[in-house]
C-alpha positions as CSV (number, residue, x, y, z in Angstrom):
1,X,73.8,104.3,116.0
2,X,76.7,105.8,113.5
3,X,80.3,104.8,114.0
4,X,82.4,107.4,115.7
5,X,84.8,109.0,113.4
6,X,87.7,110.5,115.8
7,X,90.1,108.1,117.5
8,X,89.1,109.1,121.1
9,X,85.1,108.7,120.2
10,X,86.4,105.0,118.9
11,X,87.6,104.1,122.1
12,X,84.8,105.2,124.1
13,X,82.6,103.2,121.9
14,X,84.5,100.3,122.8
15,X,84.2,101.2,126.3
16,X,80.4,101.3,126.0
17,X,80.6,97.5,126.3
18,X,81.8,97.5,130.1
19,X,79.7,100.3,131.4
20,X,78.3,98.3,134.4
21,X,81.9,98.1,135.8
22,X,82.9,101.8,134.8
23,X,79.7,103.0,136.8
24,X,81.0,101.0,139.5
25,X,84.6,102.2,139.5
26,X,82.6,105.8,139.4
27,X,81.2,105.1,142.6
28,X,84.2,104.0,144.1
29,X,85.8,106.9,143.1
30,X,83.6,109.2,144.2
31,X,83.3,107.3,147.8
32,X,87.4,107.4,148.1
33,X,87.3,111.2,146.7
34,X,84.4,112.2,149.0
35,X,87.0,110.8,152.0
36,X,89.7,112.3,151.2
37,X,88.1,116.1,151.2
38,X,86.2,115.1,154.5
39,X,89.4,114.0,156.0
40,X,91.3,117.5,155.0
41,X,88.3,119.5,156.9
42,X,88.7,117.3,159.6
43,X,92.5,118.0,159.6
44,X,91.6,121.6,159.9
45,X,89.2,121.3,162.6
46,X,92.0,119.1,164.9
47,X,94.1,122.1,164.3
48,X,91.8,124.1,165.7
49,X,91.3,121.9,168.4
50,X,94.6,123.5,169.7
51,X,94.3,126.7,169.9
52,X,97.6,126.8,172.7
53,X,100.2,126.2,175.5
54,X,97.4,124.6,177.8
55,X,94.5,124.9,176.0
56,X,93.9,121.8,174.0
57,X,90.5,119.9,173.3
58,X,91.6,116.7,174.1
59,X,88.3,115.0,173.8
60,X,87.1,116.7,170.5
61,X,90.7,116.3,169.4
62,X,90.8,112.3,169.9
63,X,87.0,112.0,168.1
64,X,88.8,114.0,165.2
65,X,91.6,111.7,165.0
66,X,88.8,108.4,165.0
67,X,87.2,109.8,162.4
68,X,90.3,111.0,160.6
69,X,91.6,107.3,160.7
70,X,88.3,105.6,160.0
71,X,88.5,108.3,156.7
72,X,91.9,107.4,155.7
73,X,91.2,104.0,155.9
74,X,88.1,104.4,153.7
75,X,89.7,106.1,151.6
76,X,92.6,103.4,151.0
77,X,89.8,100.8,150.6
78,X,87.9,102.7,147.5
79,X,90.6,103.5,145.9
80,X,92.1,100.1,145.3
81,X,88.8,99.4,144.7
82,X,88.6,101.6,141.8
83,X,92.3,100.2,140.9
84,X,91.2,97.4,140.4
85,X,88.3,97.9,138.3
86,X,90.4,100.2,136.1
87,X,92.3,97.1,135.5
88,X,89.7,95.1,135.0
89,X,88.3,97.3,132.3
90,X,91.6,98.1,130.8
91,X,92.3,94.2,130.1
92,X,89.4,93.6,128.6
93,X,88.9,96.4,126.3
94,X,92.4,95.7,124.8
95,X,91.5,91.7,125.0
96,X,88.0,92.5,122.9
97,X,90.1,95.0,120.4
98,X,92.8,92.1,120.0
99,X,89.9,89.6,119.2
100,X,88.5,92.3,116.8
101,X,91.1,93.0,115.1
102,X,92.5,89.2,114.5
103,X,88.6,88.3,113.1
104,X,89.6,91.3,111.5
105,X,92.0,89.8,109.6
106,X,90.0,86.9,107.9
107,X,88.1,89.3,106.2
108,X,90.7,91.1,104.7
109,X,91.6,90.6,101.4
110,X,95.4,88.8,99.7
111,X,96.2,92.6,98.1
112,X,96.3,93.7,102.2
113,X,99.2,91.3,103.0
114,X,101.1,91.3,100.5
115,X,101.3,94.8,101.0
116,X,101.8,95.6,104.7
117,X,104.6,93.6,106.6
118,X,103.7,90.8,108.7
119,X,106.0,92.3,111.5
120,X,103.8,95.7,111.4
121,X,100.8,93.9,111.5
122,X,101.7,91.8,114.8
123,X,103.3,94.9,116.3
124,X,99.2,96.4,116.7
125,X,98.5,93.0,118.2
126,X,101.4,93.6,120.7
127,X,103.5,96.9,121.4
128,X,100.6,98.8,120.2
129,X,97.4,97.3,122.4
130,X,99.9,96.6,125.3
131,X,100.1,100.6,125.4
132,X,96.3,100.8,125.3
133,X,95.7,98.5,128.3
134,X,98.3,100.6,130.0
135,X,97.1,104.4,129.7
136,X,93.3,102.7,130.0
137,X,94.2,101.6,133.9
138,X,96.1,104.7,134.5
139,X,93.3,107.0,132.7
140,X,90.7,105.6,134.3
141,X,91.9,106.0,138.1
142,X,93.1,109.3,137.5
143,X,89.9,110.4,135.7
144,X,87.2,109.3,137.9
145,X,88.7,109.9,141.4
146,X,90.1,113.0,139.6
147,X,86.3,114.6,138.2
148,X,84.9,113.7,141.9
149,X,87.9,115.1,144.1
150,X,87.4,118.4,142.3
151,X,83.7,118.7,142.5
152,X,83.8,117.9,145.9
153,X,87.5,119.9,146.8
154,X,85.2,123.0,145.4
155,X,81.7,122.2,147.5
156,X,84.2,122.0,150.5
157,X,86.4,125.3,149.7
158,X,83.4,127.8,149.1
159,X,81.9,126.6,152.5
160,X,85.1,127.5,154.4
161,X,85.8,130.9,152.3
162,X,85.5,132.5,149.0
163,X,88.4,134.4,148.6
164,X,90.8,132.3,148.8
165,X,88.7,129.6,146.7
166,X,88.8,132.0,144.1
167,X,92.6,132.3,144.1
168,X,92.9,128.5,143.6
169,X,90.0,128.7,140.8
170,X,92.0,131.4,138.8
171,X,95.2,129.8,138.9
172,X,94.2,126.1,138.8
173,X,93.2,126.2,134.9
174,X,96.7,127.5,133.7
175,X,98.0,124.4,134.7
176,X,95.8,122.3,132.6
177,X,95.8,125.0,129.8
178,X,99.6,124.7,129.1
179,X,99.2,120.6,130.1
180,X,96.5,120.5,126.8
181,X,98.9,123.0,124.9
182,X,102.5,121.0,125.2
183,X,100.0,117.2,124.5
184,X,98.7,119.2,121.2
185,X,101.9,119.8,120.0
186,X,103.5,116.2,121.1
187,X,100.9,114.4,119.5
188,X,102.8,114.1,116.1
189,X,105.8,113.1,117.7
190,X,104.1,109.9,119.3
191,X,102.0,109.2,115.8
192,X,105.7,108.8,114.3
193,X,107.3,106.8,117.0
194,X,104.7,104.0,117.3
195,X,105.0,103.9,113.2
196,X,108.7,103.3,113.5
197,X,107.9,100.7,116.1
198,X,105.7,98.9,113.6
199,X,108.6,99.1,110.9
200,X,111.3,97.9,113.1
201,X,109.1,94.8,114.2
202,X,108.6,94.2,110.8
203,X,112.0,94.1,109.7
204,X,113.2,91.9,113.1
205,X,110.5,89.5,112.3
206,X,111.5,89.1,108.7
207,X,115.4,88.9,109.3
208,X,114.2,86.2,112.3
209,X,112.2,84.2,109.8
210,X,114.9,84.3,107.1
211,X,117.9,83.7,109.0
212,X,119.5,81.0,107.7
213,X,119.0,83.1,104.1
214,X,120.6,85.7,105.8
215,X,123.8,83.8,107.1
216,X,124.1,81.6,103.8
217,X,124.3,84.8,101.5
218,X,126.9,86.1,104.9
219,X,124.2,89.6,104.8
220,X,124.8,90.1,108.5
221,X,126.4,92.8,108.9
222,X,124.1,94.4,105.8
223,X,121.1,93.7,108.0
224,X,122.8,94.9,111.4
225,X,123.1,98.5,109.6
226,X,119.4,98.3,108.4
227,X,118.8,97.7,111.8
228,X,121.1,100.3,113.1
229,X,119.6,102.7,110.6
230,X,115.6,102.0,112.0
231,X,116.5,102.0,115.1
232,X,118.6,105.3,115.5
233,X,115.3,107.0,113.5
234,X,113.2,105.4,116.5
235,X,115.5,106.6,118.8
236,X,115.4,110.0,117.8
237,X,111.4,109.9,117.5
238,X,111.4,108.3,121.1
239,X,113.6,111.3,122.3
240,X,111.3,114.1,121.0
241,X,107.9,112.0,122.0
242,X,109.7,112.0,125.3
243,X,111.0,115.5,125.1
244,X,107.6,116.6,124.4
245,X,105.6,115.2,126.8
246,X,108.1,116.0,129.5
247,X,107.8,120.0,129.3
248,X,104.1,119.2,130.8
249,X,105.0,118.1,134.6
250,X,107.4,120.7,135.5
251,X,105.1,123.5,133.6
252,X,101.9,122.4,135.4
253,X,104.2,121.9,138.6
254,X,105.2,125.6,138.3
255,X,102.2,127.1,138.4
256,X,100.6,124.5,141.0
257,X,103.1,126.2,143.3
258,X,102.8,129.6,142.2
259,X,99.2,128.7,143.4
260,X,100.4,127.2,146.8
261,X,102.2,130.3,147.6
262,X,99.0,132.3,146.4
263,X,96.8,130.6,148.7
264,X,99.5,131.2,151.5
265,X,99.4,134.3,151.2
266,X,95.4,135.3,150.7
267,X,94.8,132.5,153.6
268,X,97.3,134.5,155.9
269,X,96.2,138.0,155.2
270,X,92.7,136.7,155.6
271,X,93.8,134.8,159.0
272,X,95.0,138.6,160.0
273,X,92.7,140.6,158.9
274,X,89.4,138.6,159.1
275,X,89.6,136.1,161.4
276,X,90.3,133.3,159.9
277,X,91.4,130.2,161.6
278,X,94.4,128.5,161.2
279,X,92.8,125.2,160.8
280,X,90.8,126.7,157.7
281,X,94.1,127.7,156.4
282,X,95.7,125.0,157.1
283,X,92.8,123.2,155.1
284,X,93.0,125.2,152.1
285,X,96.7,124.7,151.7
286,X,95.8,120.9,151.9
287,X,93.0,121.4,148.9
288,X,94.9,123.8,146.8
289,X,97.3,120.5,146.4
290,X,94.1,118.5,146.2
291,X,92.5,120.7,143.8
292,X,95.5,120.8,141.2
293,X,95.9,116.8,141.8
294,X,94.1,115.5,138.9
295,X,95.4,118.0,136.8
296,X,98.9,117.1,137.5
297,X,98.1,113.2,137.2
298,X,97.0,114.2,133.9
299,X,99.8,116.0,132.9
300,X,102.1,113.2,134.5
301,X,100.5,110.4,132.4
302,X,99.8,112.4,129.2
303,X,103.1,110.8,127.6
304,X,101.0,107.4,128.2
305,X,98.2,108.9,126.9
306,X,99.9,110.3,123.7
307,X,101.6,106.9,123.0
308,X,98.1,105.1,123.9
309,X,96.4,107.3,121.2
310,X,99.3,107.0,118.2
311,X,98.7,103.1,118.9
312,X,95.0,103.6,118.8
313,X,95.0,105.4,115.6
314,X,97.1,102.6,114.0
315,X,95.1,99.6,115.4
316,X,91.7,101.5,114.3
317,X,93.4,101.6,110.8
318,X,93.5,97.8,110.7
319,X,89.7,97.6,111.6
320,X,88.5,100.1,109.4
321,X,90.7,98.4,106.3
322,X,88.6,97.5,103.5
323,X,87.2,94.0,103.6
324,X,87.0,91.3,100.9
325,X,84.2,92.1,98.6
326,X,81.1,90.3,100.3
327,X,79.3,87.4,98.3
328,X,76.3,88.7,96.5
329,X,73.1,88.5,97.4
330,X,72.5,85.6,94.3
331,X,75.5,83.3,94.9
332,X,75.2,80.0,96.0
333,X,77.3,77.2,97.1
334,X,79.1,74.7,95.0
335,X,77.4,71.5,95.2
336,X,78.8,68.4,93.8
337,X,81.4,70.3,91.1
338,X,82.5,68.0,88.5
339,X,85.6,70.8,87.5
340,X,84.7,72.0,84.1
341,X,86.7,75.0,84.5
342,X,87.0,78.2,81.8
343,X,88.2,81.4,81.5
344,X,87.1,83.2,78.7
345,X,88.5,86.7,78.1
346,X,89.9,87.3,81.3
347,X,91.8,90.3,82.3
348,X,93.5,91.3,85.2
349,X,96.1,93.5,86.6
350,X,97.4,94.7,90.0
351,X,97.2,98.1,89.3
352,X,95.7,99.9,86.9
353,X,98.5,101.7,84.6
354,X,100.0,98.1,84.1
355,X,98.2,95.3,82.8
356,X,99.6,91.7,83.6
357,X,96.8,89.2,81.8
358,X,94.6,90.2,79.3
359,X,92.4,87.8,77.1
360,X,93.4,84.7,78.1
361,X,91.0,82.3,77.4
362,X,91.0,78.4,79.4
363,X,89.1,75.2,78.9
364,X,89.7,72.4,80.9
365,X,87.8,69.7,81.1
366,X,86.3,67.5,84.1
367,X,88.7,65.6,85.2
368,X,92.0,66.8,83.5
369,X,95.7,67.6,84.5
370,X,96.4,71.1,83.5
371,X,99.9,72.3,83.2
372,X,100.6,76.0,83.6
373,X,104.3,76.6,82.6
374,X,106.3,79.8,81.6
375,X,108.9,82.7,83.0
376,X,108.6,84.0,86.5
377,X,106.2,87.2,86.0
378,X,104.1,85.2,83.4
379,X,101.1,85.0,86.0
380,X,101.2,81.3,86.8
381,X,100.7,82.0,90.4
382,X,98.6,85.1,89.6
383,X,95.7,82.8,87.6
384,X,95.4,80.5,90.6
385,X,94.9,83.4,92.8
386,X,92.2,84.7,90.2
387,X,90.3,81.2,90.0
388,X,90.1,81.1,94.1
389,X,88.8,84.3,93.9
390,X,91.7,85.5,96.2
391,X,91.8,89.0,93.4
392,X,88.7,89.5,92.1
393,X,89.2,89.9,88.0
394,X,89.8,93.2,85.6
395,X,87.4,91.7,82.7
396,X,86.3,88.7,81.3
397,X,84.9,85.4,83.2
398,X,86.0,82.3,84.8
399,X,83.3,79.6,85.3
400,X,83.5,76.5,87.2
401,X,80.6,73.9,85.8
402,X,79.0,76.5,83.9
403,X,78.7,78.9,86.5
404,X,80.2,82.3,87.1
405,X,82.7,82.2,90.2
406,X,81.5,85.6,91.0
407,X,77.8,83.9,91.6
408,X,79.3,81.0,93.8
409,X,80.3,81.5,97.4
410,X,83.2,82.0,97.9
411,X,83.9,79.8,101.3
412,X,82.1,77.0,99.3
413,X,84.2,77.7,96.3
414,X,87.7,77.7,98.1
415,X,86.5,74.5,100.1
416,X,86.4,72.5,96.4
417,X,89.7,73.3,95.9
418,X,92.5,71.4,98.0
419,X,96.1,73.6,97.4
420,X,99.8,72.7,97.8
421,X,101.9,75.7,97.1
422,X,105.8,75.6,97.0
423,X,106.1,77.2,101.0
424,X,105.4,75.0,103.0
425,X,103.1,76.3,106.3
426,X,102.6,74.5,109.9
427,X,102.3,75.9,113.2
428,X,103.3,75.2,116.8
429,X,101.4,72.2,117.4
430,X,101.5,68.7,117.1
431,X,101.4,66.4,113.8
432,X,98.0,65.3,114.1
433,X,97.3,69.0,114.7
434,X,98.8,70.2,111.4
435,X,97.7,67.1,109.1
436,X,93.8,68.1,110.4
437,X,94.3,71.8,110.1
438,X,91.8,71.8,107.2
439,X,89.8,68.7,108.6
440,X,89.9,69.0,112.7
441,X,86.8,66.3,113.2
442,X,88.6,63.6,111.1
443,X,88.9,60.3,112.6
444,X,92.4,58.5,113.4
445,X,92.1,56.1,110.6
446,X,91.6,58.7,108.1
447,X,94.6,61.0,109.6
448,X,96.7,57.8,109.2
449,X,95.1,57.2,105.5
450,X,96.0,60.1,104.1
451,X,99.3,60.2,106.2
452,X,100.2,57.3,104.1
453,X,98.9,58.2,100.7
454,X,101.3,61.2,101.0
455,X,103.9,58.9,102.3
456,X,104.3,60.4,105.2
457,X,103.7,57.8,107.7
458,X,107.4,56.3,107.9
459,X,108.7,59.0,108.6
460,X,106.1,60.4,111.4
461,X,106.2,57.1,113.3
462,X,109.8,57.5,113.6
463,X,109.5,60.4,115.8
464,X,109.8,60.4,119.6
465,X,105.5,60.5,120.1
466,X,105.0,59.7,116.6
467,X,101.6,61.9,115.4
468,X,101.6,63.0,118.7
469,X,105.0,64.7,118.5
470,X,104.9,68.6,118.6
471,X,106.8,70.7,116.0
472,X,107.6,74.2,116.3
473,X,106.3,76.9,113.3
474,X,109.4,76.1,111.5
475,X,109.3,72.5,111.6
476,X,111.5,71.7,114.1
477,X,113.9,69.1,112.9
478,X,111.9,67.7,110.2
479,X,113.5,68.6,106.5
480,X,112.2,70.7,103.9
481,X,111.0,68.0,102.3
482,X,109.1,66.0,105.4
483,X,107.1,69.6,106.0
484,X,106.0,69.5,102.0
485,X,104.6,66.0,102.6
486,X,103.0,67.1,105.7
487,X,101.5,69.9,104.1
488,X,100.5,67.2,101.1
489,X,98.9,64.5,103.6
490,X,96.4,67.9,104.9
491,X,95.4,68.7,101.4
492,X,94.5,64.7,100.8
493,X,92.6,64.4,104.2
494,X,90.2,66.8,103.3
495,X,89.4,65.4,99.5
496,X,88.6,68.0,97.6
497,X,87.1,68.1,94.5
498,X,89.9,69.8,92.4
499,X,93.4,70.5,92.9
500,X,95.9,73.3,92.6
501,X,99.4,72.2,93.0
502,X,102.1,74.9,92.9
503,X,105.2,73.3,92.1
504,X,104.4,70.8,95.0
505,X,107.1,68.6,95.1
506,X,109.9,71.0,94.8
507,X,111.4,70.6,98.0
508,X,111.2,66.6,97.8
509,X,114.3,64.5,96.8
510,X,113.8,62.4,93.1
511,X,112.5,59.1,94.7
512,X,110.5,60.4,97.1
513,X,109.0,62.8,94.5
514,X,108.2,60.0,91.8
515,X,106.2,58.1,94.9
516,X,104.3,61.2,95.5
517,X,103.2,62.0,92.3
518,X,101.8,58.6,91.6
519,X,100.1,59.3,94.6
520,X,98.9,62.5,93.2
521,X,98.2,60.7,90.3
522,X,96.1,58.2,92.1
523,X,94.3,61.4,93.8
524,X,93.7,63.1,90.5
525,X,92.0,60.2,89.3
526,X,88.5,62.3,88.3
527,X,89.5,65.4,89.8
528,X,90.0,68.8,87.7
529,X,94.0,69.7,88.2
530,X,95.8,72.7,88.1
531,X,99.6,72.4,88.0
532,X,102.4,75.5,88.2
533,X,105.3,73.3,86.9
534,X,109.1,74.3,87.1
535,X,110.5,70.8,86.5
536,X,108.8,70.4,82.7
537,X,109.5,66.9,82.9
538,X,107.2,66.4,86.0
539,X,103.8,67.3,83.7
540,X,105.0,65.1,80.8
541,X,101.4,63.1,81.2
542,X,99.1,66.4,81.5
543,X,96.0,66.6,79.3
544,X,96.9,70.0,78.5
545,X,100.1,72.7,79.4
546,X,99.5,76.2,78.7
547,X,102.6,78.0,78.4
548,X,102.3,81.6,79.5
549,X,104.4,84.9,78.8
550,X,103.8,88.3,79.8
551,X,100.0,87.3,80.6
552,X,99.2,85.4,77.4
553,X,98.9,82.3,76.5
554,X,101.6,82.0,73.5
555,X,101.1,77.9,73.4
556,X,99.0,75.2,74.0
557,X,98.9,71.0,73.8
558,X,100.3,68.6,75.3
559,X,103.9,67.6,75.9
560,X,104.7,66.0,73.0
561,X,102.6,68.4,70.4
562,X,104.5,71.0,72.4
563,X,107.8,69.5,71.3
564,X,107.4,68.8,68.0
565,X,106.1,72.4,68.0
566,X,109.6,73.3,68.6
567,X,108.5,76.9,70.3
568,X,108.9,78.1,73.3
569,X,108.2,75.0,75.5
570,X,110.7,73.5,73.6
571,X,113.3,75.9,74.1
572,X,112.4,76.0,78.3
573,X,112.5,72.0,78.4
574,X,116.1,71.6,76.5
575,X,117.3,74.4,78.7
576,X,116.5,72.1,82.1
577,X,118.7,69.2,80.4
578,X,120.8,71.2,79.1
């Protein structure tokens, strides 16, 4: 079955999935419609029923009113019925697209987030599927009781007279002509109003995440007038999405009434002329409200609908992003690596018209400390990124073991690698949670072990439940340096088979930093070792330092070669002490 490719085919796709419950909410509908028009024949019969001053049908008149009640009632009774199901169905479609679209992003590549905001990309997670699950439950009430009510409003007015049916059926349609007219022209308006919601999430969460940034550099009131400045634009794109959608209900309500007064007239002439009774028209006035009904709900909920459909078309832009490359069809996990790692000729660049590495050319041994150094913008972080396969290379190779990275899954491949970059990451949770994050079945004792190794364990038994104490995404109250070592003790839990350590200890203070790196040291111990460096005197004992600039490897050694060199190393070490 082929994907549909239009936003509204999309969502009935997803709707497919709860068809047993929108049948249902069908026949509820059409139970609680089929009431309703019984009831307004009925009304027109009770009429009847008194035709005078003294001549009333008491006894047909009371059975009317039975039924009329029993009818109402009915009618109550399917409708909530069909309420509820709309809810029902509503939730879960937006649940199953939210579930979607977070797996969603696990296949995504790095390139995707680094260039979309985070903010946006929670906003279709929240603002955006909230309005979804909303116009779903108002949609589906409003179209099924709506599609049954006028099927059976019709069956009901050509039995009782077909002149005055045929007014309604002429004028009826204008309404829902100039209802699908004004939503045409309004659809643009809500398209640019959810995407200013999505940047103004984005810009709230990243002034939220980077306040204390914000308030040390005293950029307040800067970021108040960014704010200011996004949200007068969705203001004003709120205002004509509103004004838009709001020239439909008074439209449609004009010519519903123009219809009204139509059928008045026709029904009275008729009533004159013909015969009629006054309980038919009396009826027909009741269905020529019933009638238009659905076509005013539609009109009234169409600025839910609009919105619903701008946030559809922005969370089926996330689902239909392109994933990270697949493995191949010859790959094959990464058993027992031993971390002979090379790059030979390897070129890369983030977009085409400007290359950032080009023939650079690595050869570390199994077992070795290597030390990449060099300007920001060399591509320090960049080569990491390449060797985890997080951007997928310009030219050359890069072979861990002898083998091609591009022939070695890429799961497996990540897995052999433990990382500790420079930003430090945990989550709500506790501190058992976060040191297991990469390791969730590991035992107490081996929580506690590698707790320790990163000397972490002082400080965490110090705390109110100890490992059991929760933390917030920020860290709470730990310091910068208690959340590195946090993030340290995961990476050791899970004992990888080679490391990549991005300026790791940055945020630790000088004694606690010499301790950790003879931990390190101790946990490099046969273990391949890639190391971003800053601090030049923390790599003084590496096997090998390449010292990059503009992509290329200008020098190589260790750090006393490097010295006596008297090169460019050189020159970045003396300027640290200097």
């Amino acid at each position: 079955m082929s994907k549909p490719k239009n936003t509204l085919g999309k969502l009935l796709h997803a709707l497919s999935r709860h068809r047993p419950a929108l049948l249902l909410a069908f026949l509820f509908a059409a139970a609680a419609s089929l009431a309703g028009v019984t009831a307004t024949l009925l009304v027109g019969k009770a009429i009847d029923f008194v035709a005078g001053a003294g001549d009333v049908d008491f006894a047909g008149l009371y059975r009317t009113l039975i039924l009329l009640g029993t009818l109402y009632g009915a009618f109550a009774l399917f409708t909530w019925f069909v309420s509820q199901l709309a809810n029902h169905i509503a939730c879960r479609t937006a649940r199953d697209l939210r579930q979607r679209a977070f797996a969603k992003l696990g296949r995504l590549p790095l390139a995707y987030f680094d260039a979309t905001p985070h903010g946006d990309v929670v906003s279709r997670f929240t603002n955006d599927l909230d309005n979804v699950g909303d116009a779903l439950a108002l949609t589906v009430t409003s179209l099924f009781s709506g599609i049954v009510l006028v099927v059976c409003a019709l069956f009901f007015m050509l039995s009782l007279d077909v002149r005055i049916t045929l007014v309604i059926l002429v004028v009826t349609p204008v309404s829902f002509l100039v209802a699908y007219i004004v939503a045409r022209a309004s659809q643009k308006t809500h398209r640019r109003q959810q995407s200013v919601v999505g940047e103004l999430s984005g810009f709230v969460s990243e002034i939220v995440g980077n306040q204390k940034t914000v308030q040390a550099l005293g950029c307040e009131a800067p970021g108040v007038e960014r704010f200011r400045e996004i949200n007068n634009r969705l203001y004003t794109a709120g205002k004509n999405a509103q004004f838009a959608s709001s020239l439909v209900n008074p439209t449609t309500r004009f010519v519903d009434h123009i219809s009204y007064l139509l059928v008045g007239v026709v029904g009275g002439m008729a009533a004159v002329l013909s015969g009629v009774s006054v309980g038919v028209v009396s009826s027909f006035l009741i269905y020529s409200a019933q009638f238009a009904k659905p076509f005013n709900e539609l009109s009234g909920i169409m600025n839910h609908l609009q919105t619903a459909f701008a946030s559809l078309d922005r969370v089926f832009s996330l689902l239909e992003e392109p994933e990270e490359e697949p493995d191949s069809p010859g790959t094959a996990p990464l058993a027992h690596p031993r971390g002979h790692i090379t790059f030979r000729d390897v070129a890369f660049s983030y977009t085409p018209d400007r290359p950032l590495i080009e023939g650079l050319n690595i050869d570390a041994a199994p077992g070795s400390l290597v030390a990449i150094v060099g300007p920001t913008g060399a591509g320090k972080t960049t080569i990491v990124n390449l060797l985890m396969r997080f951007y997928e290379l310009s030219g050359g190779v890069i072979s861990v073991d002898g083998r091609d990275v591009r022939l070695i899954q890429k799961d497996s491949l990540r897995r052999s690698f433990g990382m500790v970059l420079q930003e430090t990451w945990l989550f709500s949770g506790t501190i058992a949670e976060n040191i297991t994050y990469g390791k969730p079945d590991a035992t107490r004792e081996e929580m506690t072990a590698a707790a320790k190794f990163a000397h972490a364990h002082a400080f965490i038994v110090q705390m109110p439940q100890g490992y059991d104490t929760r933390i917030t995404e920020d860290g709470g109250n730990l310091s910068q340096g208690q959340k590195q070592l946090l993030t340290i003790a995961r990476v050791m839990l899970t004992d990888p088979a080679m490391l990549i350590l991005d300026e790791a200890t940055s945020s630790i203070d000088t004694l606690t930093e010499i301790r950790v790196q003879r931990a390190f040291f101790k946990m490099m111990q046969g273990r391949s070792s890639f190391v971003i460096a800053h601090r030049l005197s923390t790599i003084a004992s590496a096997d090998l330092i390449l010292v990059l600039d503009k992509g290329r490897i200008i020098e190589t050694g260790t750090h006393r070669k490097l010295l006596e060199k008297g090169g460019f190393y050189k020159k970045l070490y003396e300027s640290q002490f200097q």
